[in-house]
PDB file as gemmi writes it, atoms N, CA and C in Angstrom:
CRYST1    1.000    1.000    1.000  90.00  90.00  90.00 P 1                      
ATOM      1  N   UNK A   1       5.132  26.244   4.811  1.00  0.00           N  
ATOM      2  CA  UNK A   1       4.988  26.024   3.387  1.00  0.00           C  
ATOM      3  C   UNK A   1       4.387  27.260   2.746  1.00  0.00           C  
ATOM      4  N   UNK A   2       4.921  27.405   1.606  1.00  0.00           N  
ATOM      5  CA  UNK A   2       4.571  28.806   0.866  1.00  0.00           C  
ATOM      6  C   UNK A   2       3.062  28.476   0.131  1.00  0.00           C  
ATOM      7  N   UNK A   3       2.671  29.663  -0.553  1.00  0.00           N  
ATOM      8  CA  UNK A   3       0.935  29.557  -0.661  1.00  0.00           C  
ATOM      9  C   UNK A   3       1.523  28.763  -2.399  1.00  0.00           C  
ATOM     10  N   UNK A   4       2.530  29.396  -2.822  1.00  0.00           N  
ATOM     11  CA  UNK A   4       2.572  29.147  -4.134  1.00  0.00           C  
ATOM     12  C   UNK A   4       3.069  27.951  -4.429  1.00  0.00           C  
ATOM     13  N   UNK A   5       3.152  26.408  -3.406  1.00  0.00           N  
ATOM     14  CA  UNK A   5       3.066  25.310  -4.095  1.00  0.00           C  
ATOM     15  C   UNK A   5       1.981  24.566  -4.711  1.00  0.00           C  
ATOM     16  N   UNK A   6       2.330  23.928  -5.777  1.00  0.00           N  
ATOM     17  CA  UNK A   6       1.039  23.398  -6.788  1.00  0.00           C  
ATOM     18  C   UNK A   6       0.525  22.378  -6.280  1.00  0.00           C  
ATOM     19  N   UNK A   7       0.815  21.765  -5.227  1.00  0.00           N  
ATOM     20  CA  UNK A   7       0.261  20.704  -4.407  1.00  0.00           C  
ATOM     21  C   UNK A   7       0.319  20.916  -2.798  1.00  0.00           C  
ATOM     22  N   UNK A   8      -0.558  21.077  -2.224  1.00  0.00           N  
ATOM     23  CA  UNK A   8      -1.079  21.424  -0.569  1.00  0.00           C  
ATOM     24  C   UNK A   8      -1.196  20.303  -0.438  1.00  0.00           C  
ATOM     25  N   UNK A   9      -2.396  19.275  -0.741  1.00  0.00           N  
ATOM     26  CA  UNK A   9      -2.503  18.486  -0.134  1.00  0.00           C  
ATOM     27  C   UNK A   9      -2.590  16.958  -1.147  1.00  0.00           C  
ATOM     28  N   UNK A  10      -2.005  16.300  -0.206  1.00  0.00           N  
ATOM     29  CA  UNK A  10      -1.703  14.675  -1.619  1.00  0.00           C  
ATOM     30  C   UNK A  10      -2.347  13.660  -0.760  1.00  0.00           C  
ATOM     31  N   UNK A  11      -2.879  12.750  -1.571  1.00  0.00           N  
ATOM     32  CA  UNK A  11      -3.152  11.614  -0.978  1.00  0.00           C  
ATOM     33  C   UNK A  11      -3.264  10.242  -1.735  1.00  0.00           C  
ATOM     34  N   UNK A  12      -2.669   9.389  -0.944  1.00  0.00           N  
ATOM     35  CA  UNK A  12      -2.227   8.222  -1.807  1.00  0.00           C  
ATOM     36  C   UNK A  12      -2.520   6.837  -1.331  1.00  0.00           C  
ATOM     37  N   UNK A  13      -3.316   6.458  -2.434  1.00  0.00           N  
ATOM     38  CA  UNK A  13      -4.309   5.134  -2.177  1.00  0.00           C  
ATOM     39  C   UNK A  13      -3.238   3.961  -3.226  1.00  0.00           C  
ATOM     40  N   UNK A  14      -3.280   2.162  -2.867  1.00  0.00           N  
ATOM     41  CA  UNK A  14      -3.252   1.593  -3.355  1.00  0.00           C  
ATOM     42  C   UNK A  14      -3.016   0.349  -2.200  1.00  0.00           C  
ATOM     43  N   UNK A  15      -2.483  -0.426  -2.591  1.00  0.00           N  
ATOM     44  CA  UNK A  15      -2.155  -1.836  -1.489  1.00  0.00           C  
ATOM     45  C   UNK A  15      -0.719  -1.906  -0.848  1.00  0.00           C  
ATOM     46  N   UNK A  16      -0.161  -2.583  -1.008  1.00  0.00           N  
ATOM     47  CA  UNK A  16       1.133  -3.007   0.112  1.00  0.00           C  
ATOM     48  C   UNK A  16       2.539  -2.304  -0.529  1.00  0.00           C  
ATOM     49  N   UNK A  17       1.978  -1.575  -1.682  1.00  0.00           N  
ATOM     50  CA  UNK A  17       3.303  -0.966  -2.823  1.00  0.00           C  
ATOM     51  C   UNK A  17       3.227   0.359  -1.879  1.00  0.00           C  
ATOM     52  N   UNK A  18       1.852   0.944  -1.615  1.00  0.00           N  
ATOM     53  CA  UNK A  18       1.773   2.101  -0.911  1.00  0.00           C  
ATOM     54  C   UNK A  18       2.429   2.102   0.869  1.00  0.00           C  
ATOM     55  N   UNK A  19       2.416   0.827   1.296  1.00  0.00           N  
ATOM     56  CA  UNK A  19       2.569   1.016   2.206  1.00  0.00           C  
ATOM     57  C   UNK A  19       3.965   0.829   2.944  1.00  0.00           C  
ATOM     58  N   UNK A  20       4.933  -0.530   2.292  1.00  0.00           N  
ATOM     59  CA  UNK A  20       5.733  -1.420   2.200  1.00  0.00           C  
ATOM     60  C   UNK A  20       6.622  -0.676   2.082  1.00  0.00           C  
ATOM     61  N   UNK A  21       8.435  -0.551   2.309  1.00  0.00           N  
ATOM     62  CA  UNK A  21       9.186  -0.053   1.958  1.00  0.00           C  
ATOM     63  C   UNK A  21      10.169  -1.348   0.948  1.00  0.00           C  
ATOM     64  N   UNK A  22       9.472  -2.532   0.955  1.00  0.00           N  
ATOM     65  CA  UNK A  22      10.679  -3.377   0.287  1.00  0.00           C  
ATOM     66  C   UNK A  22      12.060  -3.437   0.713  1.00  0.00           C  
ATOM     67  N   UNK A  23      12.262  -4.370  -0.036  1.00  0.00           N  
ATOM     68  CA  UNK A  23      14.104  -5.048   0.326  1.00  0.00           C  
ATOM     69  C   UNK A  23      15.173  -3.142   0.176  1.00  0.00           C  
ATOM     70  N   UNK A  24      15.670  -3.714   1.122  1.00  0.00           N  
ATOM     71  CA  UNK A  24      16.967  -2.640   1.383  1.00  0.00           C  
ATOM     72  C   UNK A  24      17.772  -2.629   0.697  1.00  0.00           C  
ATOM     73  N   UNK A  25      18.433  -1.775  -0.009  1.00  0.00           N  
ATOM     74  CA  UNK A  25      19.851  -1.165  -0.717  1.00  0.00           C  
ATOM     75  C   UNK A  25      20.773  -0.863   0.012  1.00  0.00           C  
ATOM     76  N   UNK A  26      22.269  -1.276  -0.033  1.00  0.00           N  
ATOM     77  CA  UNK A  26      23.201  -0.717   0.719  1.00  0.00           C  
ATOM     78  C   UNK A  26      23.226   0.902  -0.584  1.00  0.00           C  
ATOM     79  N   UNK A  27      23.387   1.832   0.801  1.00  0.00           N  
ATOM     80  CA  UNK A  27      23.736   2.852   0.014  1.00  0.00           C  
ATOM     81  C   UNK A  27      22.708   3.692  -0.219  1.00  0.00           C  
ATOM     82  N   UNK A  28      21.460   2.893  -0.203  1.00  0.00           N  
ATOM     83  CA  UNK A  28      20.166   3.775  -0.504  1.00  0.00           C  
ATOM     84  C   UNK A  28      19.165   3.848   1.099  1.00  0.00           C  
ATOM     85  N   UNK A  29      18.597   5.339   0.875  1.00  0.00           N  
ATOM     86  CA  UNK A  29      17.271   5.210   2.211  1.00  0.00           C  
ATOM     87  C   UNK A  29      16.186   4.382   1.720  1.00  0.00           C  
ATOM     88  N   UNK A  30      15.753   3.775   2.924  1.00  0.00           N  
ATOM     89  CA  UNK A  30      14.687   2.653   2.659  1.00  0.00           C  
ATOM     90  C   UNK A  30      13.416   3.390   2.795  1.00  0.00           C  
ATOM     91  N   UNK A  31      12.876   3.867   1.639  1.00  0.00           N  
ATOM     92  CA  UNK A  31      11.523   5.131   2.019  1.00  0.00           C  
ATOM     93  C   UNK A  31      10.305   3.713   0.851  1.00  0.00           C  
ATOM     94  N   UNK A  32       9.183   4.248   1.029  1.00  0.00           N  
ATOM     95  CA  UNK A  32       8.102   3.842   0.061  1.00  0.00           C  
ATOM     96  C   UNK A  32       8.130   4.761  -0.730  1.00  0.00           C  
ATOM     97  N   UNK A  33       7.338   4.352  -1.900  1.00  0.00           N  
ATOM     98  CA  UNK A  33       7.335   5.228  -3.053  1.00  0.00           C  
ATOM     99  C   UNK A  33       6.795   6.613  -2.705  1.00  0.00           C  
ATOM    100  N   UNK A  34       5.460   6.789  -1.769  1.00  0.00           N  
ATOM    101  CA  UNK A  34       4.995   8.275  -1.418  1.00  0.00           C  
ATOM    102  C   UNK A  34       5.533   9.050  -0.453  1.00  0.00           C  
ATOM    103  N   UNK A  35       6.415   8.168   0.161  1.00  0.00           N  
ATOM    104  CA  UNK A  35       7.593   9.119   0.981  1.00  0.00           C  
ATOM    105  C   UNK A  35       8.568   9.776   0.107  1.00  0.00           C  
ATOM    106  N   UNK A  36       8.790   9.075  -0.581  1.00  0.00           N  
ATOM    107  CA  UNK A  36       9.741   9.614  -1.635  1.00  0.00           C  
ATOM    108  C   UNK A  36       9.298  11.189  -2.783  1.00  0.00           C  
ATOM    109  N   UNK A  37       7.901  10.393  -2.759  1.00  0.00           N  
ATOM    110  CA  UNK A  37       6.920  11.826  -3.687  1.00  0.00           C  
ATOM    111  C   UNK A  37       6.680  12.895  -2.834  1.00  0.00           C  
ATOM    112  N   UNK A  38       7.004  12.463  -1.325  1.00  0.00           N  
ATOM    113  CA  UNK A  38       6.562  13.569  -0.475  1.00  0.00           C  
ATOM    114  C   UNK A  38       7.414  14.632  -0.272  1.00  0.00           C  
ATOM    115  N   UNK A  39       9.262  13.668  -0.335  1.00  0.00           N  
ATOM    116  CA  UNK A  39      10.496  14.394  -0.098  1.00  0.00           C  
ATOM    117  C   UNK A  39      10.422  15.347  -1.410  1.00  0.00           C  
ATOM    118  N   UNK A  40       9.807  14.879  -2.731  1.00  0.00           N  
ATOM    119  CA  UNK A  40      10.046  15.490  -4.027  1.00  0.00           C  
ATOM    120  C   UNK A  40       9.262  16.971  -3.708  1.00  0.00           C  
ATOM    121  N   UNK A  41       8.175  17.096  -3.455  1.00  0.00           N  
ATOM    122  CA  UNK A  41       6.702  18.010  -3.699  1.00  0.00           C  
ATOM    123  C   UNK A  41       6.784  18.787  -2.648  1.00  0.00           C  
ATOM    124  N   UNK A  42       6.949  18.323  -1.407  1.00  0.00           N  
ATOM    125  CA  UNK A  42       6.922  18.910  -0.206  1.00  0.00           C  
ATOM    126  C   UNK A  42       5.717  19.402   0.008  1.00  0.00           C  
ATOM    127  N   UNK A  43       4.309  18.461   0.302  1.00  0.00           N  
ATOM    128  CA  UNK A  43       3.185  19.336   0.554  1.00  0.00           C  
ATOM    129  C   UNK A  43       2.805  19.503   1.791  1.00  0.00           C  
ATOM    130  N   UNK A  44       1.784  20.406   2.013  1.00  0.00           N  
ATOM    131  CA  UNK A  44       1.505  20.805   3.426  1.00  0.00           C  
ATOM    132  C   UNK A  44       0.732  19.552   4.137  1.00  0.00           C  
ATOM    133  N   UNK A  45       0.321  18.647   3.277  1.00  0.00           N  
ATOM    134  CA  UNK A  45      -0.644  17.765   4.114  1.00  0.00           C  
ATOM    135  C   UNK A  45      -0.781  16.742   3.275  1.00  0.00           C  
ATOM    136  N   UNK A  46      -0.427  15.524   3.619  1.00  0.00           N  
ATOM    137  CA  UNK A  46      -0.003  13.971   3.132  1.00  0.00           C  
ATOM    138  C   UNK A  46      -0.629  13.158   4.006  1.00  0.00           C  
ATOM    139  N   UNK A  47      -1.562  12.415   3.171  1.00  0.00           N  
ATOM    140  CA  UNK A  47      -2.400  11.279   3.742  1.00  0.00           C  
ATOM    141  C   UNK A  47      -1.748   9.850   2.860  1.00  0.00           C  
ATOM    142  N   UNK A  48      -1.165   8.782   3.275  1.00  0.00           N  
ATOM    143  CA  UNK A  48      -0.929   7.657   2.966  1.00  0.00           C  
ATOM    144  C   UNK A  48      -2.151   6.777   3.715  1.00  0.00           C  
ATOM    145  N   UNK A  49      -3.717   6.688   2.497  1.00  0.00           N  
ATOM    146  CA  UNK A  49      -4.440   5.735   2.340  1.00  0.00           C  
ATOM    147  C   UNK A  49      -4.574   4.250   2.027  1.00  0.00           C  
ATOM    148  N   UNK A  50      -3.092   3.748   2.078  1.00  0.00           N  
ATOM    149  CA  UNK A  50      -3.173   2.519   1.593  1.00  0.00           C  
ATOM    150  C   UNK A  50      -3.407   1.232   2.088  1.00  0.00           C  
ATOM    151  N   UNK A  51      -3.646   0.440   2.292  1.00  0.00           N  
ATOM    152  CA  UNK A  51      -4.046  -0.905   2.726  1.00  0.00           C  
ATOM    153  C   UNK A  51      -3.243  -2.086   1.996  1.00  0.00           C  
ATOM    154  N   UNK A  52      -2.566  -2.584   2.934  1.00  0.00           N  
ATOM    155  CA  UNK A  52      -1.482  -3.704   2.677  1.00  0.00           C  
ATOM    156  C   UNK A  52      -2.428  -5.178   2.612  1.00  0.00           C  
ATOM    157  N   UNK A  53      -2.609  -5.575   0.974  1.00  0.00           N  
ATOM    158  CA  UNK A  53      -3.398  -6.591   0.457  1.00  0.00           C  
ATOM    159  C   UNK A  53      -4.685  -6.023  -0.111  1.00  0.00           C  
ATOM    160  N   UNK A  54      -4.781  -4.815  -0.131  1.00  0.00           N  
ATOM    161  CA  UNK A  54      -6.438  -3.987  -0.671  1.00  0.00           C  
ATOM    162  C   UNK A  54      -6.710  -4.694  -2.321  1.00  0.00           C  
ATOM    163  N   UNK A  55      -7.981  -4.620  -2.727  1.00  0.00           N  
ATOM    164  CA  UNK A  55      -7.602  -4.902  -3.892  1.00  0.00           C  
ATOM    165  C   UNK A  55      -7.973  -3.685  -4.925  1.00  0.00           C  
ATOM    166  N   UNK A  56      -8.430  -3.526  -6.089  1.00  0.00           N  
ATOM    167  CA  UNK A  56      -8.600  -2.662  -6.926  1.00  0.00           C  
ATOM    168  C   UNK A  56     -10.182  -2.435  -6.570  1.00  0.00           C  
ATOM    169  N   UNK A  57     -10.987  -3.257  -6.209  1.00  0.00           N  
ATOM    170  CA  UNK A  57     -12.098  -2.811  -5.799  1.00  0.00           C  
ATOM    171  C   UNK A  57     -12.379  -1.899  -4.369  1.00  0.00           C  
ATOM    172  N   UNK A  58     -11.323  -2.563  -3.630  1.00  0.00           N  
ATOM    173  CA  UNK A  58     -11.079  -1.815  -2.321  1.00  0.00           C  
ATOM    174  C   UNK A  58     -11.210  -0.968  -2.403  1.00  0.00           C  
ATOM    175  N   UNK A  59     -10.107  -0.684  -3.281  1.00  0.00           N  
ATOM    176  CA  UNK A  59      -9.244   0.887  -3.165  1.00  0.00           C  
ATOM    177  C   UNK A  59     -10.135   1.608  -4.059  1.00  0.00           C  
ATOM    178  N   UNK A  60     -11.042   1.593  -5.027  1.00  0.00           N  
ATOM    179  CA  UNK A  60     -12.189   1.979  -5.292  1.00  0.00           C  
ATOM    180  C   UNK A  60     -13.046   2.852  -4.157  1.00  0.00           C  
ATOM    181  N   UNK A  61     -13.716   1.559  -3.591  1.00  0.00           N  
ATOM    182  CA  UNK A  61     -14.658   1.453  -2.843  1.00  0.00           C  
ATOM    183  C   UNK A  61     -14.576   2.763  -1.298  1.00  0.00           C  
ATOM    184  N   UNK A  62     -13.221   2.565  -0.752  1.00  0.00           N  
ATOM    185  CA  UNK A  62     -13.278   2.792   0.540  1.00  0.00           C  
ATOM    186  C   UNK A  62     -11.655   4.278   0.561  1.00  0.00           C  
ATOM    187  N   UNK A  63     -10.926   4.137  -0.111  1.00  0.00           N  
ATOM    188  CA  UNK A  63      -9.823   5.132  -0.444  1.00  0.00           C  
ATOM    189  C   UNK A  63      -9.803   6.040  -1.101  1.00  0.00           C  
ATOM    190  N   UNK A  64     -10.953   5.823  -2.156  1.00  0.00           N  
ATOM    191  CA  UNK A  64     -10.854   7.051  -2.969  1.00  0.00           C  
ATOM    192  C   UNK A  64     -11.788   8.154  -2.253  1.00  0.00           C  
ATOM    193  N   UNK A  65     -12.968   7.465  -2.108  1.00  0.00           N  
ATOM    194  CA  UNK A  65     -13.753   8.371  -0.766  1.00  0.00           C  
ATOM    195  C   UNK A  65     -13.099   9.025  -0.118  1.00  0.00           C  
ATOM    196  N   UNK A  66     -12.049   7.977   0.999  1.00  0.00           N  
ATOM    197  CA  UNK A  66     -11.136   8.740   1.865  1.00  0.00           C  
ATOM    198  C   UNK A  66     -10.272   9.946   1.452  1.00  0.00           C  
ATOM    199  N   UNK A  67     -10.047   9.809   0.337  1.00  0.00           N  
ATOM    200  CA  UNK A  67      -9.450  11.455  -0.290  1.00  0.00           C  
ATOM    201  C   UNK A  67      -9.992  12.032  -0.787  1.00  0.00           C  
ATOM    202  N   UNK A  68     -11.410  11.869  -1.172  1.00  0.00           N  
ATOM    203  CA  UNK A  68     -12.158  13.296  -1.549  1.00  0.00           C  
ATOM    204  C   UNK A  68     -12.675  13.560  -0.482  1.00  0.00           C  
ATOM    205  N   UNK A  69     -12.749  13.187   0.715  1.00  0.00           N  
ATOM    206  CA  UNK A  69     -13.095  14.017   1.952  1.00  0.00           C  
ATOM    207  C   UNK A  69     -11.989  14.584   2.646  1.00  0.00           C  
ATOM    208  N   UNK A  70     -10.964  14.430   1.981  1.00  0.00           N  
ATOM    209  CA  UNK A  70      -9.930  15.278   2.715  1.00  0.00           C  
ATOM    210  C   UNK A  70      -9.488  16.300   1.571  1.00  0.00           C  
ATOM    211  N   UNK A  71     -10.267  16.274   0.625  1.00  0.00           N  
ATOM    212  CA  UNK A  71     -10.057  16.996  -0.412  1.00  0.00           C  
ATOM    213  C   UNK A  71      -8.578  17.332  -1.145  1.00  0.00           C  
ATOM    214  N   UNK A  72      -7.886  16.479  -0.864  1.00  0.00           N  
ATOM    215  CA  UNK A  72      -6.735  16.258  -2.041  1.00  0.00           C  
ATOM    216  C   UNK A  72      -7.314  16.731  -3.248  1.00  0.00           C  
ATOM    217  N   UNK A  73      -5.663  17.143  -4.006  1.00  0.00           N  
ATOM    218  CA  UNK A  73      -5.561  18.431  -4.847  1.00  0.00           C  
ATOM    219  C   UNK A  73      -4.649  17.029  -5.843  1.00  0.00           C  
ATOM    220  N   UNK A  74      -4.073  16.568  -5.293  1.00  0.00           N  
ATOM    221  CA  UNK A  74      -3.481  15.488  -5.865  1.00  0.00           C  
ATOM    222  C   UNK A  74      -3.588  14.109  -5.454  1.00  0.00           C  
ATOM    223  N   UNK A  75      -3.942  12.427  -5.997  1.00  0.00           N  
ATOM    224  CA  UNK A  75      -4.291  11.722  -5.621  1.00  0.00           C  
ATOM    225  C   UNK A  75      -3.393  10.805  -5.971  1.00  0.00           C  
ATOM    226  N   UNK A  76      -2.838   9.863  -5.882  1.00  0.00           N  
ATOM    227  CA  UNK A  76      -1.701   8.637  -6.186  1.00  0.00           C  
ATOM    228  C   UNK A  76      -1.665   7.420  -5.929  1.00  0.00           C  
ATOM    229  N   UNK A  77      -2.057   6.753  -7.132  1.00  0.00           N  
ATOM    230  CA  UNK A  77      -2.205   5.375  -6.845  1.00  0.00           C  
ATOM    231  C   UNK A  77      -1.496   4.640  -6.854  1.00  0.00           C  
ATOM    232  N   UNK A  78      -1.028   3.432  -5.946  1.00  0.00           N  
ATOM    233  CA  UNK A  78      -0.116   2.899  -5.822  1.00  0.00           C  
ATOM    234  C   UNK A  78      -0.543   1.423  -5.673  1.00  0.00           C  
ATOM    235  N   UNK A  79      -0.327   0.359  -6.786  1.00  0.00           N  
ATOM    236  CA  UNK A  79      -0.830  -0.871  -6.499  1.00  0.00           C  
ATOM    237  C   UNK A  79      -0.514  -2.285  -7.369  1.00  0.00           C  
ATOM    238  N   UNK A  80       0.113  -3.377  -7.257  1.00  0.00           N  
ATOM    239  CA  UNK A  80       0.852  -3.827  -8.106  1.00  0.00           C  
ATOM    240  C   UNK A  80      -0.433  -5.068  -8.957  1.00  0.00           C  
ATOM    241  N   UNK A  81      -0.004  -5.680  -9.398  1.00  0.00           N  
ATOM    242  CA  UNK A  81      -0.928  -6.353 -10.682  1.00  0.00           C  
ATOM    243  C   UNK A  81      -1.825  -7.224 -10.148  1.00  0.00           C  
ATOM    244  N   UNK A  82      -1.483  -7.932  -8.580  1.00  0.00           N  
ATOM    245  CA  UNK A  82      -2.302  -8.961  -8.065  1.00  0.00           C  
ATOM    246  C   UNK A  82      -3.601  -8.235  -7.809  1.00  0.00           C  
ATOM    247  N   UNK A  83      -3.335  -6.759  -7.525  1.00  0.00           N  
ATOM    248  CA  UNK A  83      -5.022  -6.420  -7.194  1.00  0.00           C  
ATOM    249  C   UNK A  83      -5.908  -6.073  -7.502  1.00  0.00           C  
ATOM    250  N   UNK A  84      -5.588  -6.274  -9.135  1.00  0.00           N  
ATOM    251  CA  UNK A  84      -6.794  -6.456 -10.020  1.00  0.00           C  
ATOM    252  C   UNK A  84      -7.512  -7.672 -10.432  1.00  0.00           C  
ATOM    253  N   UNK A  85      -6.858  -8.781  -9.795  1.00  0.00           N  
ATOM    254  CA  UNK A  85      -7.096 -10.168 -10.054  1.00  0.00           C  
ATOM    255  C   UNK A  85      -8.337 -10.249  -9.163  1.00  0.00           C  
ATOM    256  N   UNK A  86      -9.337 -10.886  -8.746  1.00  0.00           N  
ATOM    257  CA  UNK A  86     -10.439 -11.068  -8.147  1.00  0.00           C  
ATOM    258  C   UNK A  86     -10.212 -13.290  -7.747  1.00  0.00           C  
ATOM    259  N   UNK A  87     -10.389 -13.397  -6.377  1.00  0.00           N  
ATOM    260  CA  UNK A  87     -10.270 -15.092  -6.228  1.00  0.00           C  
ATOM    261  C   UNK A  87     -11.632 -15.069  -5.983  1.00  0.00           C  
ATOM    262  N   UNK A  88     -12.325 -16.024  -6.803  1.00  0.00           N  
ATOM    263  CA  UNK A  88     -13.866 -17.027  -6.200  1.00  0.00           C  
ATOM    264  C   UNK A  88     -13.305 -18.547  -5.562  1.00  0.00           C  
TER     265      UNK A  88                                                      
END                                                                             
């Protein structure tokens, strides 16, 4: 990888959107969304932080940490509407 890409290193936090590839397409590759950002950017170093069922506090709490210690240059959240909901 050349020095002059704008993203070295990515890392991408959210729940089961991050992790999941979903229902199949005839015709299409079955990638997740940050595989797909990865084929786009091409960075030198890709961390997929996500946790399948995490919630918005989770991914707060324990992922975002996890990428500022790996010092991502770029961060990507990935997480659909249930995991902002909180159950008592």
């Amino acid at each position: 990888m050349t020095e002059d890409k704008a993203w070295r290193r990515i890392a991408v936090l959210g729940d089961s959107i991050a992790v999941h590839r979903g229902d199949p397409v005839d015709g299409c590759p079955t990638r997740t969304w940050p595989e797909r950002l990865v084929l786009a950017l091409a960075p030198g170093e890709y961390r997929n932080l996500g946790v399948s069922g995490a919630r918005a506090a989770e991914v707060r709490a324990a992922e975002i940490r996890a990428a500022e210690v790996r010092a991502a240059q770029s961060v990507q959240t990935w997480s659909g509407p249930g995991s902002a909901r909180s159950i008592r």
